[in-house]
C-alpha positions as CSV (number, residue, x, y, z in Angstrom):
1,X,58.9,121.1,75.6
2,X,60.8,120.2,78.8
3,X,63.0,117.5,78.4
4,X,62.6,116.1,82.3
5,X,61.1,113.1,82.6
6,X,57.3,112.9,83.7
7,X,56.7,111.5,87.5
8,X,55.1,108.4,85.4
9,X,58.2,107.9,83.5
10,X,60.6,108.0,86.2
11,X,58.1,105.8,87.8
12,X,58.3,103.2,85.8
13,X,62.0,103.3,85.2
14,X,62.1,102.9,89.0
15,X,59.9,99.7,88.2
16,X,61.8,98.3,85.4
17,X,65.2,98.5,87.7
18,X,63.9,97.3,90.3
19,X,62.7,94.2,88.1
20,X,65.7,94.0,87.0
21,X,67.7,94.0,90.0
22,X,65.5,91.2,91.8
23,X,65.9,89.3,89.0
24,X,69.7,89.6,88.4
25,X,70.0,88.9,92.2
26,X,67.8,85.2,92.1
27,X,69.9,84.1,89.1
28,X,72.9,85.0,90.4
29,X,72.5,83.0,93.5
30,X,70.1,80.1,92.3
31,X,71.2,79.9,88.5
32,X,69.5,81.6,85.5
33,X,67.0,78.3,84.7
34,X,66.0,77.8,88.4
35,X,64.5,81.1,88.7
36,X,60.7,81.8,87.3
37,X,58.7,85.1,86.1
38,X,56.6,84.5,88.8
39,X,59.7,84.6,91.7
40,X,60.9,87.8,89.9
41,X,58.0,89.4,90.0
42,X,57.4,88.7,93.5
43,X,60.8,89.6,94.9
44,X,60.0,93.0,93.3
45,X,56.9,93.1,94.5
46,X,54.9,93.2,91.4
47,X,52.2,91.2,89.4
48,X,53.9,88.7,86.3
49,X,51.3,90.7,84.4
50,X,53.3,94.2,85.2
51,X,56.7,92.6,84.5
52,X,55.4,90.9,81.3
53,X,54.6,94.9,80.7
54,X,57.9,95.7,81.0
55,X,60.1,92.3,79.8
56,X,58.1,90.5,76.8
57,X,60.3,87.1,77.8
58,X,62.7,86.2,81.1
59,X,65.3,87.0,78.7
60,X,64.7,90.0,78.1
61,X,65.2,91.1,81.7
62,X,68.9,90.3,81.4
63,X,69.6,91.3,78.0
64,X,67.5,94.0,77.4
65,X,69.3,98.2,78.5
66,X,69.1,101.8,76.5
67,X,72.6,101.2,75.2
68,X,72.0,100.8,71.6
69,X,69.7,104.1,71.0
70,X,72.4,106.1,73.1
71,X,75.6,104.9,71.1
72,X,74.0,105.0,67.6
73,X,73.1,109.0,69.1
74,X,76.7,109.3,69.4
75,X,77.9,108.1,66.1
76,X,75.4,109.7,64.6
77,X,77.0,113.0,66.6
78,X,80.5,112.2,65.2
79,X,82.3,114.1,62.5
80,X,81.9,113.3,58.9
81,X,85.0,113.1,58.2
82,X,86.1,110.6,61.1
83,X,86.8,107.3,60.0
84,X,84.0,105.1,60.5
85,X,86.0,102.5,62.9
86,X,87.2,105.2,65.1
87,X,83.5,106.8,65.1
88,X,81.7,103.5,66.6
89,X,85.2,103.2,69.0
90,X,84.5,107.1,70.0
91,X,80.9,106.3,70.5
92,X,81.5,103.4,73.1
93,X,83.5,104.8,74.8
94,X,81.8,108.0,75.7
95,X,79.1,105.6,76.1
96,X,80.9,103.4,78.6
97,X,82.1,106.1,80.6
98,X,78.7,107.9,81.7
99,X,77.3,104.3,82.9
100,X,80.7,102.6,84.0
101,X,81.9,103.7,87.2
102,X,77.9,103.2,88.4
103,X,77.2,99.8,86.6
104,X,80.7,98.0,86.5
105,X,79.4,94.7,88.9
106,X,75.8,94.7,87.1
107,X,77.0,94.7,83.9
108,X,80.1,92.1,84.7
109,X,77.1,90.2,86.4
110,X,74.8,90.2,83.5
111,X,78.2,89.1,80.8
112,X,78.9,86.1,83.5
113,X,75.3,84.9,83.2
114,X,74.8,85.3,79.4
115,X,78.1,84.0,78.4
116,X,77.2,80.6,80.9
117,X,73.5,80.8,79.5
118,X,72.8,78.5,75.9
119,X,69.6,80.6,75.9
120,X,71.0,83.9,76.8
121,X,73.3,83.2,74.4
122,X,71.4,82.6,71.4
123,X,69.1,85.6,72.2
124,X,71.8,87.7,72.5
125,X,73.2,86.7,69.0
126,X,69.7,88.1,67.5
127,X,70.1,91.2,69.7
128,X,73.3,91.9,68.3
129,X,72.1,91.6,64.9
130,X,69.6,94.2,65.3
131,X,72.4,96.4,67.5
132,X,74.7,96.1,63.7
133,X,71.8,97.8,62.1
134,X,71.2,100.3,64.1
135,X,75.0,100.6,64.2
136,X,75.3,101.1,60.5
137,X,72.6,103.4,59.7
138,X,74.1,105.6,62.4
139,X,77.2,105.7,60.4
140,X,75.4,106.4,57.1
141,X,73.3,109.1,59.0
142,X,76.6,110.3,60.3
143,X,79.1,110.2,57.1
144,X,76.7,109.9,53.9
145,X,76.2,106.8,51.9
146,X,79.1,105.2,50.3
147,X,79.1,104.3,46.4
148,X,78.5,101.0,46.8
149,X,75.4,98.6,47.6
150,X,73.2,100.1,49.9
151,X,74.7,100.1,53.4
152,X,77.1,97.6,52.2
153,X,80.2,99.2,54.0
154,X,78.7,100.4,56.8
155,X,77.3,97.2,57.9
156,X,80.4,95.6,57.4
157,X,82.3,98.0,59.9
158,X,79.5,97.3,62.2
159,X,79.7,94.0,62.1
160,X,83.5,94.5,62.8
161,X,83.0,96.8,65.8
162,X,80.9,94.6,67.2
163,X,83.2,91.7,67.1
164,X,86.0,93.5,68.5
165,X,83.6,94.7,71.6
166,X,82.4,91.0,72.1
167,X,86.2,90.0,72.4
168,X,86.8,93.1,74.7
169,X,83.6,91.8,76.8
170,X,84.5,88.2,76.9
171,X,88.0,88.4,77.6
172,X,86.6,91.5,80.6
173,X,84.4,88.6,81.9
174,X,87.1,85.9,82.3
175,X,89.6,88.2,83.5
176,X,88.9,87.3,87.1
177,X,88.8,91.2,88.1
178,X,92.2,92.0,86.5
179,X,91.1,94.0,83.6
180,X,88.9,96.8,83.4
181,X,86.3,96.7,80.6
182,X,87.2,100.6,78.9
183,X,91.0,99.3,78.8
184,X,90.1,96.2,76.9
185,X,87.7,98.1,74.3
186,X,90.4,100.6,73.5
187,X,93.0,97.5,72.7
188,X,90.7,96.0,70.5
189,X,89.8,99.0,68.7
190,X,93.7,99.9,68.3
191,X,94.4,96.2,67.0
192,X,91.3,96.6,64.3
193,X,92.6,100.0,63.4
194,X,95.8,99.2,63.1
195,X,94.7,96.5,60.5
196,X,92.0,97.8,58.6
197,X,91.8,101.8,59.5
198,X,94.3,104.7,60.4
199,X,92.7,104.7,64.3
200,X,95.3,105.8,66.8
201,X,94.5,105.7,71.0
């Protein structure tokens, strides 16, 4: 079976960036609350039914990318015998690096207006709940389980990881432009390592 995508699919990936595009573009210059489906849909020149297809809430349009399904690939990829920290660190970055250089200012864009967003915010605490999960059963696909309580350990380094990336994306964010995002995951991952794992940069 090939694996290029289908004229449909690329079809509607063209749709769903273009959706989310116009609507990064009205928030950014009106303000995340000011902006409706309805305006989003018609900047991209589509019906609120087709982006309700698409983005179930508004939220959704800002929060929602592929990134979770392509790193827990990656950690899934990793050695066995790789400590688990250095696995998920491994994993973001080689993750960060094929969408980087092409998305820096969309995805600074998208930090600035979820971190000044109560809403954004709180959705994006669920998300990352469900991004742990998938995290830790990529590390028990990846290394075995452990002898302890199902899971136990592996969602606790995920939940660990993804602290240190949220302090790496925060700090990225309010860095007025003087830090680069890879740069600030690889400290953070060398400061949890140094504490809890053998990781070395």
């Amino acid at each position: 079976m090939s694996a290029t995508p289908s004229l449909r699919e690329r079809k509607k990936a063209m749709t769903r960036t273009a959706i989310q595009k116009q609507a990064l573009r009205l928030f950014l210059a009106r303000g995340y609350d000011s902006v409706t489906v309805e305006e989003i849909a018609a900047a991209a020149r589509v019906s609120h039914m087709t982006f309700f297809r698409y983005f179930p809430t508004k939220e959704d349009v800002v929060l929602s990318d592929e990134y979770d399904a392509l790193i827990a690939g990656r950690i899934s990829a990793r050695p066995a015998n790789e400590p688990d920290i250095e696995k998920v660190w491994r994993a973001i970055r080689e993750g960060l690096d094929l969408v980087y250089a092409a998305n820096r200012d969309a995805l600074l864009a998208r930090t600035r207006l979820i971190l000044g967003s109560a809403a954004l915010r709180a959705r994006q605490w669920e998300q990352q709940r469900a991004t742990e999960r998938l995290i830790a059963a990529a590390l028990v696909a990846s290394s075995g389980p452990a002898d302890d309580e199902p899971g136990l350990r592996a969602r606790v380094v995920a939940a660990v990881c993804l602290a240190a990336i949220t302090i790496a994306v925060e700090t990225w964010a309010e860095s007025n432009d003087a830090r680069e995002l890879p740069d600030l995951i690889d400290q953070a991952f060398v400061a949890l390592g140094n504490e809890l794992s053998p990781v070395h940069g």
